[in-house]
C-alpha positions, 0 to 999 in steps of 0.5 A: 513481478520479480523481487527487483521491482519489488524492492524498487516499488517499496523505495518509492513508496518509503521515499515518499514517506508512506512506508517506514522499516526495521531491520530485524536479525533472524536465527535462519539467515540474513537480517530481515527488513519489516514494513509498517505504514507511517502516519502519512502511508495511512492517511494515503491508504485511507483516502484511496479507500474512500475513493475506491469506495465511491467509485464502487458506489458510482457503479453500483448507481450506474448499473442500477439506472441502466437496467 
């Protein structure tokens, strides 16, 4: 992934109110842009970490019936 799509990504993400940011001026260059999740964009993290979490569980379940 070069950082086009990088960029890309992360306004979706932002436009979707998951992602907030903050444009910081730096000693060594240009202002940097600092990333931190919104109360929605930990909601979302939340609920996809419940889900991945029963889908291990699934597996897991799965994989010990079928031995």
């Amino acid at each position: 992934m070069n950082i086009e799509n990088t960029q890309a990504q992360m306004r979706k993400v932002k436009n979707a109110e998951l992602l907030s940011y903050r444009w910081e001026e730096s000693t060594s260059g240009p202002p940097r842009k600092y990333y931190h999740l919104t109360e929605k964009g930990t909601r979302f993290l939340n609920e996809l970490a419940n889900t991945w979490n029963e889908l291990v569980e699934a597996v897991e379940l799965t994989r010990k019936i079928n031995k």
